[in-house]
Wavefront OBJ file of the C-alpha trace (Angstrom):
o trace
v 0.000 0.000 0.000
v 2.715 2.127 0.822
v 4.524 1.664 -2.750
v 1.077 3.053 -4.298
v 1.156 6.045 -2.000
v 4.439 6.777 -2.775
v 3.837 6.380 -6.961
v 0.697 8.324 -6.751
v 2.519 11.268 -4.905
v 5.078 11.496 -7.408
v 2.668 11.136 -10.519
v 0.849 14.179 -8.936
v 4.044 15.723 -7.996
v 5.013 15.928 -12.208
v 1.581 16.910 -13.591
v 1.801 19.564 -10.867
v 5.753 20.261 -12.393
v 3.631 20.494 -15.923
v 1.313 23.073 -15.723
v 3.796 25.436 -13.606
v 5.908 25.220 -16.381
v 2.982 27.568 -18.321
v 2.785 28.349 -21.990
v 4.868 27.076 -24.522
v 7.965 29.352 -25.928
v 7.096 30.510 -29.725
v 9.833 32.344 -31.844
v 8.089 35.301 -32.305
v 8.479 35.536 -28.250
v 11.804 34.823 -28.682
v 12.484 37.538 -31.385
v 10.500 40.286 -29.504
v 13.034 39.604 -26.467
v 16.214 39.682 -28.771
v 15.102 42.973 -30.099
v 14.303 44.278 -26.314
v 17.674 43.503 -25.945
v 18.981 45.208 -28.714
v 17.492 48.045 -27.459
v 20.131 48.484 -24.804
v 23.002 48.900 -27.557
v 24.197 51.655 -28.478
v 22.022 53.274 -31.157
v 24.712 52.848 -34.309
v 24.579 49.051 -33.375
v 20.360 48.889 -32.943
v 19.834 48.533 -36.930
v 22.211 45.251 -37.353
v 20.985 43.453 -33.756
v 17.782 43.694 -35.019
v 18.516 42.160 -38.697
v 20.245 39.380 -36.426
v 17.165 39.109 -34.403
v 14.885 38.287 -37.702
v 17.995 36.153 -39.172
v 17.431 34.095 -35.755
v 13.187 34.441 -36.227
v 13.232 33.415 -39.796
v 15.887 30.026 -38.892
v 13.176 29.303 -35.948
v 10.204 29.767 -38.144
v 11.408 27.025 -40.057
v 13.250 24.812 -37.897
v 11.643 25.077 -34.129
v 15.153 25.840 -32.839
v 16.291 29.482 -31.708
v 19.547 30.107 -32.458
v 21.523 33.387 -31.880
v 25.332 31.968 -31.805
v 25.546 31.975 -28.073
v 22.411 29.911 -27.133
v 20.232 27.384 -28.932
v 17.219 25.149 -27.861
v 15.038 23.370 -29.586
v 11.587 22.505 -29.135
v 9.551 25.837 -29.890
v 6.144 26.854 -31.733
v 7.514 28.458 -34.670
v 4.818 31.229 -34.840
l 1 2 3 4 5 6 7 8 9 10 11 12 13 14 15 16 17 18 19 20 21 22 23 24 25 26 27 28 29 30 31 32 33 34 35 36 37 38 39 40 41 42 43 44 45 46 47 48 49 50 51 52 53 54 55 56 57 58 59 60 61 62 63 64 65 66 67 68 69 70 71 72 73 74 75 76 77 78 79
């Protein structure tokens, strides 16, 4: 009996881990952050971050992986 209260506390446990993980990334999120980021560059550099920022959009559009050189994961809604 034991064993049973011990699986059924750790299924609950994970579908609780599940829906506090919340809505799934998309790479159009992804690209509005990059450019929020590129914000904070100095304004001759703005122009080409954000080219690099749709570079990364366009790759994750058609792959599901987000890309910018310095992180990549996999896995996203590519809207």
């Amino acid at each position: 009996m034991s064993r049973f209260i011990l699986a059924l506390s750790a299924m609950l446990a994970l579908a609780g881990v599940e829906k506090a993980q919340g809505t799934p990334m998309m790479c159009s999120s992804e690209q509005r952050s990059c450019i929020t980021a590129c914000q904070k560059n100095p304004p001759a550099l703005v122009a080409n971050c954000i080219s690099g920022c749709r570079a990364y959009f366009n790759y994750c559009r058609s792959t599901g992986c987000w890309d910018n050189g310095i992180n990549r994961y996999c896995g996203l809604l590519r809207q």
